[in-house]
C-alpha positions in Angstrom: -57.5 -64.2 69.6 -56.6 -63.8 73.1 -53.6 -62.0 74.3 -52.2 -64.9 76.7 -51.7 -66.8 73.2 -49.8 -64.0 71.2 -46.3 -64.6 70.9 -44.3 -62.3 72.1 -42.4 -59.4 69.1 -39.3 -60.2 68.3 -37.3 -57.1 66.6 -36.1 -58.1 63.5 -32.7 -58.8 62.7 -31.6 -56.2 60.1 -27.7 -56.7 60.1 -27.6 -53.3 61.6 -26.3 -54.3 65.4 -23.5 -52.4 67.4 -20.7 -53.1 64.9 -22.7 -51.8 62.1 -23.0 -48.5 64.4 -19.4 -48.7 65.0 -18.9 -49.2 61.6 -21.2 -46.1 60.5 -19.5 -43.3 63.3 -15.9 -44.6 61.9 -16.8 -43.6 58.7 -18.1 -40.4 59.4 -15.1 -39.8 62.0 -13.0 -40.3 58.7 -15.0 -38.6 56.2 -14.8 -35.2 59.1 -11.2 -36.0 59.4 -10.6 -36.3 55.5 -12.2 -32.7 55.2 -10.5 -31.1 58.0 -7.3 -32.1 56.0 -8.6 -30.9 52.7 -9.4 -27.8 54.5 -5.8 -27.0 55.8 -4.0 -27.6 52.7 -6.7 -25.6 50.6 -5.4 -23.2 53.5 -1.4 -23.6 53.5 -2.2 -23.1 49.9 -3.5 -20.0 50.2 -1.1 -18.4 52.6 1.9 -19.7 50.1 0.5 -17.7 47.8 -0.2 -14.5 49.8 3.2 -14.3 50.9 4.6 -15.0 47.2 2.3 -12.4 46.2 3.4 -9.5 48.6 0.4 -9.9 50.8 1.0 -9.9 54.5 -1.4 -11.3 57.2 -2.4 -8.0 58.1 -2.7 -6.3 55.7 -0.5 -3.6 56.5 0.8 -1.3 53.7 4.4 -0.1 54.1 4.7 3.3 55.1 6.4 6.2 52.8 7.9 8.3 54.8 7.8 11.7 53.6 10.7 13.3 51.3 11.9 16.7 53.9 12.2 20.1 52.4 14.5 22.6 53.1 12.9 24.8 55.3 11.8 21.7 57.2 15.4 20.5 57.2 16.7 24.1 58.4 14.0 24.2 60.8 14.9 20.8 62.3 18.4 21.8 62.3 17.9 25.0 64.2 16.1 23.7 66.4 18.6 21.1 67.7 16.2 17.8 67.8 18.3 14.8 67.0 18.0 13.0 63.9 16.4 9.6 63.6 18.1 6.9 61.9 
């Protein structure tokens, strides 16, 4: 055949145009925004439960402060420093 007498390709028409693309990006916009969400309260549910627990966001362990002995106490005492508290 010659080429003058070929009809030109047309694409064909799948159903798949620009609202389908809209279509397809809303839905994974959703499905991103419905994980986020899961996300945060799997999240807010774990912090409720550290601070029930005792646990702080630190980690920080509360210091003992350590019981003073006599000679520590007369020591201080002699000495003149001021007392904390």
């Amino acid at each position: 055949m010659n080429e003058e007498n070929k009809e030109p390709e047309t694409p064909e028409n799948t159903g798949e145009g620009d609202i389908s693309k809209l279509a397809k990006e809303t839905a994974s916009a959703n499905a991103a925004a419905e994980r986020m969400e899961k996300a945060k309260e799997e999240l807010d549910a774990a912090t409720a439960q550290a601070r029930l627990g005792g646990i702080t966001e630190a980690g920080q362990v509360q210091e003992v402060k350590k019981e003073e002995t006599a000679l520590e106490y007369k020591d201080r005492i002699m000495s003149g420093k001021k007392v904390d508290g």
